[in-house]
N, C-alpha and C positions, 0 to 999 in steps of 0.2 A: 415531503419526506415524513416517515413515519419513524417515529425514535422510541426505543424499548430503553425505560431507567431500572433499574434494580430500587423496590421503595425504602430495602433497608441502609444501602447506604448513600443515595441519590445518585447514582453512577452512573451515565450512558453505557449499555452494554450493546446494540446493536441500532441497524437504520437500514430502512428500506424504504426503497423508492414507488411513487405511487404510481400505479397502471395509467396509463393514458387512456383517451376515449377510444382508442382501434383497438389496442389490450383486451379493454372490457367487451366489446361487441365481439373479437376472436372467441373468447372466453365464453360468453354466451350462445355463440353459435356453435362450440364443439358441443358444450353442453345438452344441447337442443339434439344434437344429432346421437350422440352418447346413450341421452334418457329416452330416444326412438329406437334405439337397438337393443335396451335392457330391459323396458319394458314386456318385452317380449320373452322373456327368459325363464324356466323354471323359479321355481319355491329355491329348489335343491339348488340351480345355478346359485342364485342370491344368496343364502344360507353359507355358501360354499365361501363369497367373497365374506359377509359378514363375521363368520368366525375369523376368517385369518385376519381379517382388522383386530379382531379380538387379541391372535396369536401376537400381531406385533406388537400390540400395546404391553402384554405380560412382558415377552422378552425384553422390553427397556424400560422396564418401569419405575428403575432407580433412576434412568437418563431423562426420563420425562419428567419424574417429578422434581428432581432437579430444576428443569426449567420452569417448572410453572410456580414454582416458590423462588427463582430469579427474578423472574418478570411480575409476579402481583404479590408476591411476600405471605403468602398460605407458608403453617409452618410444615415440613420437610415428610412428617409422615403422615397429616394429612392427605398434601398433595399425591403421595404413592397410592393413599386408598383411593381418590379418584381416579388415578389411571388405571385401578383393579375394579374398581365398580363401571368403570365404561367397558374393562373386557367382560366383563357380565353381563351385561346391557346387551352387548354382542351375542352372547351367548344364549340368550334370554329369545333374545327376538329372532334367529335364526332355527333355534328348535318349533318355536308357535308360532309364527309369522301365518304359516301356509292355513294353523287351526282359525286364527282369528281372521281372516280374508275368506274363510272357505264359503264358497256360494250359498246366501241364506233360504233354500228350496220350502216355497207358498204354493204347492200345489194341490190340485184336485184329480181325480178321474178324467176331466176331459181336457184338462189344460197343465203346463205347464208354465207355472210363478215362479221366477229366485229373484234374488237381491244377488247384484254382483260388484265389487268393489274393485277398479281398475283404476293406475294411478295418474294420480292429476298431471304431471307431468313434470317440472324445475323447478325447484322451491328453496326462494331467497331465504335462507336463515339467517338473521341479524341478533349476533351473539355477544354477551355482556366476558367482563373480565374475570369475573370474582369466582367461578368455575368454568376457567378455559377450554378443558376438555369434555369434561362430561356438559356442559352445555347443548355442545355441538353433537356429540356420539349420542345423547338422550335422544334427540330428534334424526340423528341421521340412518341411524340402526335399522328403525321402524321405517323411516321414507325408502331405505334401498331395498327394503326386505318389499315394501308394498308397489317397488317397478318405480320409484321416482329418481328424479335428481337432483342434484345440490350446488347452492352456489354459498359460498359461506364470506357474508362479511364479518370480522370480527374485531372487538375494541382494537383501539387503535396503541392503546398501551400494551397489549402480550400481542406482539406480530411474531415473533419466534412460534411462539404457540401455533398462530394458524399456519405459519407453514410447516411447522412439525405435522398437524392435521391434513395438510396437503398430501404430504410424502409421507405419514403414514398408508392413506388410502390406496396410494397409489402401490406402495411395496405389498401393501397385500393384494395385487392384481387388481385395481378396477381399471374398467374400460377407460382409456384415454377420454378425460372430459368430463364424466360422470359427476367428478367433484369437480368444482372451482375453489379458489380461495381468489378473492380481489383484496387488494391493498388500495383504498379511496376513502378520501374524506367522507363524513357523512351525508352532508352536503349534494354529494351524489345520488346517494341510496333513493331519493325518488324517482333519477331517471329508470334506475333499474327497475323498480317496482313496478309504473307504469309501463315497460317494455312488453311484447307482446310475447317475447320468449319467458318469463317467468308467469307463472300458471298458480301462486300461492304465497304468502310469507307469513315464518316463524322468528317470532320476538320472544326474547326473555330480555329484560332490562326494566329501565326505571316509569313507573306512572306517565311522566312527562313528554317520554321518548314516544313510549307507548301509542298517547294520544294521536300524535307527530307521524308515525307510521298507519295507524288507523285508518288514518282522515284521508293518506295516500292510497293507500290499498281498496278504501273505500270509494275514492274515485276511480278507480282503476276495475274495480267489480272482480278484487281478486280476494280468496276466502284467503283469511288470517287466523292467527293462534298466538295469541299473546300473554304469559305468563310475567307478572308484573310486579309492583312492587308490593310489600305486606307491613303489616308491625300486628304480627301475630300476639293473641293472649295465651299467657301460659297459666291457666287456675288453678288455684291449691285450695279447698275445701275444707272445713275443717273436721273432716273426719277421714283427711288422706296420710298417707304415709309422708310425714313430713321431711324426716330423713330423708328418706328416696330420692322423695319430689325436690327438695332440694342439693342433692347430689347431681339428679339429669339436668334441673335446671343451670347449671354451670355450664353443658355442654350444649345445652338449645339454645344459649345467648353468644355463648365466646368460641364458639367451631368457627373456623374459617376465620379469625379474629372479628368474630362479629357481622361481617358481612355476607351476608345471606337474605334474601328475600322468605326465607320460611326459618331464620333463627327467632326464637321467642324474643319478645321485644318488651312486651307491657306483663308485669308477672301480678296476675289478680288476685288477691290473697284477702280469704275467711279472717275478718280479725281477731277470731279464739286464735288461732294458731301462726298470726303474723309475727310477732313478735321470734317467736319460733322461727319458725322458715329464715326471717331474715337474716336472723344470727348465725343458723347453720351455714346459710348461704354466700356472707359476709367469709365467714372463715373458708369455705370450700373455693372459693375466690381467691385468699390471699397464699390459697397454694400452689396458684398459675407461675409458670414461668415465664416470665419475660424476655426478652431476647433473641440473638441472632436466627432465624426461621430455617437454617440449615441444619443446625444441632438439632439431634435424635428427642431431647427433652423439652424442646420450646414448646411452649400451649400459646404464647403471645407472641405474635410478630410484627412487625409495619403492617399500616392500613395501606390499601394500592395505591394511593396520589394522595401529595401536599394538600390540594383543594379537599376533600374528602374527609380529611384530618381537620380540616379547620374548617368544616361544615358540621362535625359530631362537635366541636369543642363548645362553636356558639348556641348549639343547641340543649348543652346541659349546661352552658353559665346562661341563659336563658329560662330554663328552668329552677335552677337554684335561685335565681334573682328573683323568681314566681312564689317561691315559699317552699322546694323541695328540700330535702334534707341530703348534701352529699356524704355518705358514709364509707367511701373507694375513690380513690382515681381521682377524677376530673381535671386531667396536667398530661401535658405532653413529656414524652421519655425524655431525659434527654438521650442526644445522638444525631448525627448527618441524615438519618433514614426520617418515617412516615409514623414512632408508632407513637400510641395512645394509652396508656395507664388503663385496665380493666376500672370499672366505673359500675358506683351504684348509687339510684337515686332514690330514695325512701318517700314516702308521702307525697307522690306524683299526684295529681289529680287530672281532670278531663280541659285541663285551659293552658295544660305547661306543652311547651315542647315535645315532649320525652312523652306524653302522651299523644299529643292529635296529631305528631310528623314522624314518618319513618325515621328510625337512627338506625342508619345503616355503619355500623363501629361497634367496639367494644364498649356499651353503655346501656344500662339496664334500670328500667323505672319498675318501682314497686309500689303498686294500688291497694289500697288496703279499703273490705266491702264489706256489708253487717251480715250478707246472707248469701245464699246461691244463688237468689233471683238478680239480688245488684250485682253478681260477679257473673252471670248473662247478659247483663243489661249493659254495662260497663264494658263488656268484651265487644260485643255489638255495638259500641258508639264507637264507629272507625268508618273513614272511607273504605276500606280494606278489606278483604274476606278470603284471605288466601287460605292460611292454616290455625290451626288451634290446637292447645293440647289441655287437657282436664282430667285430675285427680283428686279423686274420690276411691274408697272402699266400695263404695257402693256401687254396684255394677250395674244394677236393675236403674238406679236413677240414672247413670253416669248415659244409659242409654237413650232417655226419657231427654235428659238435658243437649246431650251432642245434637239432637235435630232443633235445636232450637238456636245453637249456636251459627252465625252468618259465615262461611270459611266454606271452599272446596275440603277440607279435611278436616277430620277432628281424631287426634289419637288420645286415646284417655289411659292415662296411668304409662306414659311415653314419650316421648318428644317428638315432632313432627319431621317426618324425611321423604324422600324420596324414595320409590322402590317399583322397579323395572313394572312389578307383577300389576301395580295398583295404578291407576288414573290418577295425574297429578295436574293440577291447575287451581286457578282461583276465578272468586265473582266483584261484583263493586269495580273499584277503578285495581284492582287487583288480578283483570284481566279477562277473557274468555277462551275459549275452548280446551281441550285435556291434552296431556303427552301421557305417553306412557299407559302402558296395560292395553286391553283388547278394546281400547275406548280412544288411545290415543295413536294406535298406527292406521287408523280408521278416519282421520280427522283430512289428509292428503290424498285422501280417494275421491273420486266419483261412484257416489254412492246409488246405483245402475239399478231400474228394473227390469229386465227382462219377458215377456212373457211370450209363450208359444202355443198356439190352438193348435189341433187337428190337422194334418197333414190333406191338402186337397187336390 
């Protein structure tokens, strides 16, 4: 049995029963036979279903987001901009799809060269909770648009979610089967992996999991894409715009209450201007709201599970026990739910907690460094290499420095996001291969030479 709690007030809201092993093999056989009939189908066929996934997401976007600040406690118009950024996603990859797949033509005079990109075929996506939707819609967009199909497992705490994901796919016309959704332990997920009918699998979750699936897919000889965990550096320079940088860095630690594998985590800060940063940052902090994650004003809401909560707590009274300086938070709300006091650690160094382990929550360590070379050096001492963000005035350096920083991404004078256009992924134990942009709907093809001589 799979059971949906509400985090903010610990409430059983929903339960579903888990698929049996004939379930799953039905499941994977419609599957199979679905993504042999689709693959075959125009640009424009695909395009045609991708938007109207698009269409239904808009039309309910207050009923979706609703749920997904039921089930993981994201606060309420968060949750709605994700339901608008997965109908864009849609909208995104149904106008380019046909540009980015178009046959890459290596020709000469007597011969004809292309590169041709046809799709791999069923692809297990094994989805985290802490963006239920656009998780799944980031990768499915680009897989239907490139002729693939989908099997979707998803955490086991938003099940409403995946089957709203289910029966959305399906009201906007796909082929019976196309999409699956399975309800199974995880426990399971390596028979699926190693089955003959999935042809590829997409991970987004934790380091750990990562591994776990890896090691599967890897005996299995089937190509993976795993975007993984971070504790991205956010630097502030001492000749950035301190203000600023400390206004976005509010919203690159505490979006999503913290939980984000690309929210800034570790904030590297020039010590001319730390003192600075922190103060502003301290105050732009204490004017989050805390609170029920329904109401239109919450910035704070429950963390998605008890354990989660008491996995951020021991790791900043582990770091204050270290030597860090708590100047926010560090105390559980009170209330029946999950949340966590917004949190700030001052005088982090490279041996606390709060430094060398993801805090996945509302809690944020501040590095303080003599120079830009120790706030690279600093940034790069990480298992990690997802994203970064750096601020400096300096444009000409900021460019000089971003290649030197270890992260799939460096936005400078920005906070790091995601965005449909751009390749998003990380390196280190932070994962491999890209989603997203004309790099990541490319990643579930078979990527085909072609060549044809002379006709004889």
């Amino acid at each position: 049995m799979i059971v949906s709690v509400n985090p903010y007030t610990a409430e059983e809201i929903a339960r579903f029963e888990m698929h049996t092993d004939a379930q799953v093999d039905a499941a994977l056989d419609q599957a199979v036979q679905a993504q042999k009939a689709w693959r075959t189908t125009s640009f424009a066929e695909r395009a045609k279903l991708v938007r109207a996934i698009g269409t239904v997401l808009r039309a309910r976007k207050s009923a979706f987001g609703r749920l997904i600040t039921a089930e993981m406690g994201k606060p309420i118009a968060e949750a709605e901009a994700e339901v608008e950024k997965c109908a864009l996603n849609c909208d995104f990859y149904a106008e380019h799809a046909s540009e980015f797949l178009a046959d890459d033509v290596i020709g000469s005079s007597a011969t004809d060269s292309r590169v041709v990109f046809d799709p791999l075929g069923v692809v297990l996506a094994v989805m985290p909770w802490n963006y239920p939707f656009w998780q799944y819609f980031r990768f499915a967009a680009p897989a239907f648009m490139a002729g693939n199909g989908a099997v979707l497992k998803h955490a086991n705490n938003v099940p409403q979610c995946a089957q709203a994901i289910a029966d959305i796919v399906a009201e906007a016309g796909a082929p019976a089967g196309l999409h699956q959704t399975l309800f199974i332990p995880s426990s399971k997920v390596e028979r699926i992996i190693a089955d003959d009918r999935i042809a590829a699998v997409t991970l987004t979750g934790s380091t750990e999991v990562g591994a776990i699936v890896a090691a599967q897919a890897g005996k299995a000889l089937k190509k993976q894409v795993l975007e993984l965990g971070g504790s991205d550096p956010f630097i502030v320079l001492a000749d950035a715009d301190v203000a600023a940088a400390a206004e976005v860095a509010v919203k690159a630690r505490f979006i999503n209450v913290g939980q984000s594998c690309v929210n800034a985590k570790r904030f590297i800060i020039e010590e001319a201007v730390a003192d600075a940063f922190v103060d502003a940052f301290c105050a732009n902090v204490a004017k989050l709201k805390i609170g029920d994650p329904m109401e239109p004003g919450t910035n704070i809401g429950p963390m998605a599970r008890a354990d989660l909560r008491a996995t951020l707590h021991d790791q900043v009274e582990r770091s204050v026990a270290a030597g860090a300086t708590l100047r926010a938070g560090g105390a559980f709300v009170e209330g029946p739910g999950f949340t966590y006091a917004p949190t700030i650690l001052d005088h982090v160094t490279p041996q606390m907690a709060a430094f060398n382990e993801e805090t996945f929550g509302p809690a944020a360590a501040i590095i303080r460094v003599g120079s830009p070379e120790e706030a690279i050096a600093c940034a790069n001492d990480t298992e990690f290499g997802l994203g970064a963000a750096l601020w400096t005035r300096d444009t000409q350096k900021a460019a000089v420095l971003a290649r030197q920083i270890d992260a799939g991404a460096v936005f400078i004078n920005g906070m790091v996001a995601s965005d449909p256009r751009l390749p998003f992924g990380g390196i280190k134990r932070s994962g491999y291969g890209r989603e997203l942009g004309s790099y990541g709907i490319r990643e579930f093809t078979n990527t085909k030479t072609v060549w044809t001589g002379p006709a004889r």
